[in-house]
MINUMI-440647 format. One line per field, with one value per residue: residue in three letters; x, y, z of N, C-alpha, C in turn. Coordinates in steps of 0.1 Angstrom, whole numbers. Example, Ala and Ser with C-alpha at 12.3 -4.5 7.8 and 13.67 -1.06 7.14 Angstrom:
! MINUMI-440647
code: [Ala, Ser]
nu: [132, 128]
nv: [-57, -22]
nw: [78, 71]
cau: [123, 137]
cav: [-45, -11]
caw: [78, 71]
cu: [132, 129]
cv: [-33, 0]
cw: [78, 79]
! end
This chain:
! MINUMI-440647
code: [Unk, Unk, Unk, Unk, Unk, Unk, Unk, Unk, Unk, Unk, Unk, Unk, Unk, Unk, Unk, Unk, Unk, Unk, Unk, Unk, Unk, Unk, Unk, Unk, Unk, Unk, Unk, Unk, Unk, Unk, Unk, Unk, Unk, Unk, Unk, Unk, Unk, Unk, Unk, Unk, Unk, Unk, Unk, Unk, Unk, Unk, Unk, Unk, Unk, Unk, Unk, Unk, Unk, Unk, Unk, Unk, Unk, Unk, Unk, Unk, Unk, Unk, Unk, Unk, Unk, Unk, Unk, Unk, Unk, Unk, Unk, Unk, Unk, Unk, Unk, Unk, Unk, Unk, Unk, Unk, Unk, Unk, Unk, Unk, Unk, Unk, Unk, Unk, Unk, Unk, Unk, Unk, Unk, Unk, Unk, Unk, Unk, Unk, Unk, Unk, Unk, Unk, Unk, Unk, Unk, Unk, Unk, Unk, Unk, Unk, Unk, Unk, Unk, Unk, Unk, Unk, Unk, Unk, Unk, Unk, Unk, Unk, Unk, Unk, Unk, Unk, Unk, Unk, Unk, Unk, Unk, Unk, Unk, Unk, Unk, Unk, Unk, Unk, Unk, Unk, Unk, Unk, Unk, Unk, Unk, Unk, Unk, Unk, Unk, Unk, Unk, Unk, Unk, Unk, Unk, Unk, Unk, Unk, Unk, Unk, Unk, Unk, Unk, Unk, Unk, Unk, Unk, Unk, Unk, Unk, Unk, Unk, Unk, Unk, Unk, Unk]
nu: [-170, -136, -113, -79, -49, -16, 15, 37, 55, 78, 69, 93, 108, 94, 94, 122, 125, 107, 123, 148, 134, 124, 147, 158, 144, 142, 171, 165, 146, 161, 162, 143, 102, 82, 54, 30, 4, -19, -32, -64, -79, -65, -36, -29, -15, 13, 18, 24, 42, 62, 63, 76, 99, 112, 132, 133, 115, 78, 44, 11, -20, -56, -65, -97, -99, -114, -118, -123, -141, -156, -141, -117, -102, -99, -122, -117, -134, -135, -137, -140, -140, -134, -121, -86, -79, -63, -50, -24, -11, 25, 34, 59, 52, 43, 30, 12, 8, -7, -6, 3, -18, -33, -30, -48, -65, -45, -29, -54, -58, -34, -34, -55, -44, -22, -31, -40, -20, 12, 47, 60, 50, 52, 54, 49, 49, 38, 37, 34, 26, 40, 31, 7, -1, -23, -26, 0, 20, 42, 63, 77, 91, 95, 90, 77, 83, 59, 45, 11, -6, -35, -26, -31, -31, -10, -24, -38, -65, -95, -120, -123, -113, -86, -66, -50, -32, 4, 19, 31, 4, -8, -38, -56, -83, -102, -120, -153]
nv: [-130, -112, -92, -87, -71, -79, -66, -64, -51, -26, 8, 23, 6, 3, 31, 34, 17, 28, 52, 39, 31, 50, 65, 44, 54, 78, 82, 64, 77, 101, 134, 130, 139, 121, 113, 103, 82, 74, 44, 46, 33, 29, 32, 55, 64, 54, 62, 90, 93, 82, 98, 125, 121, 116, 126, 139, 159, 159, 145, 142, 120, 103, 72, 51, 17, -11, -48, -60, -54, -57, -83, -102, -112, -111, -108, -112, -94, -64, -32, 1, 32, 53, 77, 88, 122, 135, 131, 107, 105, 106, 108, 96, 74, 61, 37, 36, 15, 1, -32, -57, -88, -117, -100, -96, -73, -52, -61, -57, -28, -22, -28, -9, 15, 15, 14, 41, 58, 64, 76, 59, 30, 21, -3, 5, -13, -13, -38, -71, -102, -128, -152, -158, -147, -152, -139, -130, -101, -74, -64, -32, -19, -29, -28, -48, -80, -102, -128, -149, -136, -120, -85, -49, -15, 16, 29, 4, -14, -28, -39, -14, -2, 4, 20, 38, 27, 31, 14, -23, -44, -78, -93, -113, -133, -134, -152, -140]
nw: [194, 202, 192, 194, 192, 187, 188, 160, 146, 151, 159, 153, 140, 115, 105, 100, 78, 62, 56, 46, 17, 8, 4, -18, -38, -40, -53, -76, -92, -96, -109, -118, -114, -92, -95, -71, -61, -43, -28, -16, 15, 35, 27, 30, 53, 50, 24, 31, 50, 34, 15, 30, 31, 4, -19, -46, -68, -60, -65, -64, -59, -53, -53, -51, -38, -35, -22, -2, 22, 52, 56, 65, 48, 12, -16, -38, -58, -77, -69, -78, -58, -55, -85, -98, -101, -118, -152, -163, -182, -196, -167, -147, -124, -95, -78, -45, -18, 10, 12, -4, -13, -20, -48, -65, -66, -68, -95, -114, -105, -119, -144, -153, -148, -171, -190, -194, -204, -189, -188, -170, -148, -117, -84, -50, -18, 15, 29, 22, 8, 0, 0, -1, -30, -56, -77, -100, -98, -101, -77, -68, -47, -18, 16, 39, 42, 51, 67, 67, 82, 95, 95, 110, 119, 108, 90, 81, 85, 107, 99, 99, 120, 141, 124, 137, 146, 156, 146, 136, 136, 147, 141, 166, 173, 199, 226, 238]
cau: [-155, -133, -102, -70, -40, -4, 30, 43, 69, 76, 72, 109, 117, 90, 95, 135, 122, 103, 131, 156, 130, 126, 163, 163, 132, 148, 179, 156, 140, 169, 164, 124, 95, 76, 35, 23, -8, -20, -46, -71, -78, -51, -23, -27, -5, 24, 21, 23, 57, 71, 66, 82, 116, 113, 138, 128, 97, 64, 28, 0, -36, -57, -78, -100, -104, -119, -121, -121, -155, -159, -141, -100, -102, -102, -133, -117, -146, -128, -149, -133, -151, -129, -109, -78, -82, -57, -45, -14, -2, 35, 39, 63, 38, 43, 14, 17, -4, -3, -4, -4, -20, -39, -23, -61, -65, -35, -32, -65, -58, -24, -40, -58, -37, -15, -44, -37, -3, 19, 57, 64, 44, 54, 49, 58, 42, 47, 37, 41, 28, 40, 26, -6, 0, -31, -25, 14, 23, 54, 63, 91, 99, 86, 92, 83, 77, 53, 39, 1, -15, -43, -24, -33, -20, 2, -34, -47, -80, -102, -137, -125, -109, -67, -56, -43, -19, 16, 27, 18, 4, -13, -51, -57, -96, -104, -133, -153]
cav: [-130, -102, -95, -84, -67, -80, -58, -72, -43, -21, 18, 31, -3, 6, 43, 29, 11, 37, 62, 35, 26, 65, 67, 42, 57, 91, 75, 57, 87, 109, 140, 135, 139, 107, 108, 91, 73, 63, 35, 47, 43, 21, 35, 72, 72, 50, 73, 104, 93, 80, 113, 131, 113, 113, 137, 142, 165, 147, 153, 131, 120, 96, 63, 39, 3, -25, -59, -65, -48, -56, -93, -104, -122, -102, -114, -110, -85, -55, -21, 17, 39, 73, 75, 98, 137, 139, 122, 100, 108, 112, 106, 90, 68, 51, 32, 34, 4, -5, -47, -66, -101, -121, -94, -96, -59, -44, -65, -51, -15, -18, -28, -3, 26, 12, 21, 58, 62, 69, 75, 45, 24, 11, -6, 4, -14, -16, -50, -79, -111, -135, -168, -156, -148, -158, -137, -122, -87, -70, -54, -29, -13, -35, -22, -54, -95, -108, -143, -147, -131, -105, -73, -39, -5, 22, 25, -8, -18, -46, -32, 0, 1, 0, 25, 48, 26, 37, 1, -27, -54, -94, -91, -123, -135, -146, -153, -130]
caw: [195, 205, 188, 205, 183, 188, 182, 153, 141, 162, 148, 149, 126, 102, 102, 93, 64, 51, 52, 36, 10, 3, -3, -32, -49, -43, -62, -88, -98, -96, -120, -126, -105, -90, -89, -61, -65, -29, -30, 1, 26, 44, 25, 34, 67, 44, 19, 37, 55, 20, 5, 31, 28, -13, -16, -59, -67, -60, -70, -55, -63, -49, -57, -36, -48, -24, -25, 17, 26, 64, 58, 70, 33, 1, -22, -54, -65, -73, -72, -74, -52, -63, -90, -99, -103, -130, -159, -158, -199, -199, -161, -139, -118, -83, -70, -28, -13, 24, 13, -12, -4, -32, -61, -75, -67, -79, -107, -117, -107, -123, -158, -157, -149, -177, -203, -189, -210, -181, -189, -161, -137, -103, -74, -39, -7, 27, 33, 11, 16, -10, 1, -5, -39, -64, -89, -101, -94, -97, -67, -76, -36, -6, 29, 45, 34, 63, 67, 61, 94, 94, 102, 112, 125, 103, 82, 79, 94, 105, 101, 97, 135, 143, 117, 138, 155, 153, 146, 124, 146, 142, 152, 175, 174, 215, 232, 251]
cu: [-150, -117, -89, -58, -26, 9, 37, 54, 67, 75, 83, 115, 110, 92, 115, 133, 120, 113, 144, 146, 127, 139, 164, 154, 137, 160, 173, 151, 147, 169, 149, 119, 83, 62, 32, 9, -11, -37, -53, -79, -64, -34, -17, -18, 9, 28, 25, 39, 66, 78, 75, 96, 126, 119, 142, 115, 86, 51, 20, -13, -37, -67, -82, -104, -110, -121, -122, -134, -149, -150, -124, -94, -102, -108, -133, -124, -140, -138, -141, -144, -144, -118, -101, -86, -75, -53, -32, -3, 16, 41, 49, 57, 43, 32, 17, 8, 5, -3, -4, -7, -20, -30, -36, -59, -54, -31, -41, -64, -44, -25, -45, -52, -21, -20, -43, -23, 6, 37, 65, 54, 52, 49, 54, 46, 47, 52, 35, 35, 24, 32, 13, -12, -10, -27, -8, 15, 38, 57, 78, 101, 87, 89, 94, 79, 71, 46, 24, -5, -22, -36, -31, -25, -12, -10, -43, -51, -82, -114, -138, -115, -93, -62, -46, -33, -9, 25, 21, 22, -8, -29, -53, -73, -99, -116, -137, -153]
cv: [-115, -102, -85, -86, -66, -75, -69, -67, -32, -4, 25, 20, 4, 17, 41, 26, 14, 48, 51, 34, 41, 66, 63, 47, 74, 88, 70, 70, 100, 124, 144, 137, 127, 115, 98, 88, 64, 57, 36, 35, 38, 27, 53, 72, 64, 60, 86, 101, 88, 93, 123, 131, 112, 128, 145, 151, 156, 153, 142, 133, 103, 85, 53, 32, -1, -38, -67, -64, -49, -71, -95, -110, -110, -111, -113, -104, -72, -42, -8, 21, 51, 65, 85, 113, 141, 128, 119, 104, 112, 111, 96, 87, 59, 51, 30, 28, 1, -20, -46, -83, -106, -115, -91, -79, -52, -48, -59, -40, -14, -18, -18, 9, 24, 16, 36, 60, 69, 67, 64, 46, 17, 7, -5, -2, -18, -26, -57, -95, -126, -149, -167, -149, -154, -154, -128, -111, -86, -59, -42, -23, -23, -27, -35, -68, -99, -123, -142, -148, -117, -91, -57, -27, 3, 22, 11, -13, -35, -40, -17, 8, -1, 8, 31, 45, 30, 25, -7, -41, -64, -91, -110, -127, -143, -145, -145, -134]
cw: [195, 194, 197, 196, 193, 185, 174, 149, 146, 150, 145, 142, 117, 99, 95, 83, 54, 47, 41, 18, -3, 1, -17, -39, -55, -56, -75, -94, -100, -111, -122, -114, -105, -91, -87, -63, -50, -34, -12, 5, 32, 39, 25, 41, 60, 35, 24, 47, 48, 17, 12, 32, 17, -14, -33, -56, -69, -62, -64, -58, -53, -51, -47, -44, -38, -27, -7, 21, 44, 69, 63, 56, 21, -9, -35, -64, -61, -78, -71, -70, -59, -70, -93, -105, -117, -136, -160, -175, -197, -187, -152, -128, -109, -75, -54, -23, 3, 23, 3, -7, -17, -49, -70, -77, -71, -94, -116, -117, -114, -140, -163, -158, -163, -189, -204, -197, -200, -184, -183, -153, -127, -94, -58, -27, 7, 30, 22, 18, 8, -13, -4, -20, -50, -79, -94, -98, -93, -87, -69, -61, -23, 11, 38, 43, 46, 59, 66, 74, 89, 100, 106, 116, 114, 88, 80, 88, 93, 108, 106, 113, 132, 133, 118, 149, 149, 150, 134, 135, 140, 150, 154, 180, 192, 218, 240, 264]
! end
């Protein structure tokens, strides 16, 4: 099988999104300075067009979780490959994820970064995709609520391929 990736949002809405969504965080944090906390790999190119819109002082570090491997499913087996450079003690703490699906994996990285005595924890993600919901999460900045398709594009992969679309689009399994 071949797969074959569909425009699902186009990039001048999502680049809209992310600058409204940067407005209220700028607002929300008014006074302090945010540390970002991007969850790699998929959430590097969200991150990186948040931060430049966050119009508060920002600091940044980065952790990689997985629970996907090579699969369209997430396998509820959560593994850190890297974890943060600095300690979280005293800081103002926004977690930047390109999805949340399941909630297993943030739930799990959010536990833990909670252990870290961080002045506040949040949650910002691009995509959002409630129905698929196993485990709770509070999401505190969404970008965008999608229905339960495999997406890609704007960082997020399908075996590692489509990150560096400029979109976020539906991958489509056809025959060869």
């Amino acid at each position: 099988m071949k797969e074959k990736v569909k425009i699902f949002l186009q990039e001048q809405d999502v680049n809209a999104r992310i600058a409204e969504v940067a407005k209220q965080i700028s607002s929300d944090y008014a006074g302090r300075e945010v540390h970002l906390i991007c969850v790699l790999k998929g959430s590097v190119f969200f991150m990186c067009e948040l931060a430049k819109r966050i119009t508060v002082p920002v600091t940044m570090d980065f952790m990689s979780v997985t629970s996907y491997g090579n699969d369209t499913k997430s396998s509820g087996v959560v593994k850190i490959i890297k974890d943060l450079d600095e300690p979280l003690d005293g800081k103002d703490v926004l977690v930047v994820e390109d999805i949340v699906d399941s909630g297993r994996t943030l739930s799990y990285l959010l536990e833990i970064l909670q252990k870290r005595n961080p002045k506040s924890l949040r949650l910002c993600t691009l995509l959002d995709k409630p129905e698929r919901r196993v485990t709770q999460v509070a999401v505190d900045y969404t970008c965008f609520n999608i229905p339960d398709e495999f997406v890609v594009g704007y960082g997020l992969d399908y075996a590692q391929k489509y990150r560096n679309l400029p979109f976020i689009g539906i991958v489509e399994f056809v025959e060869d």
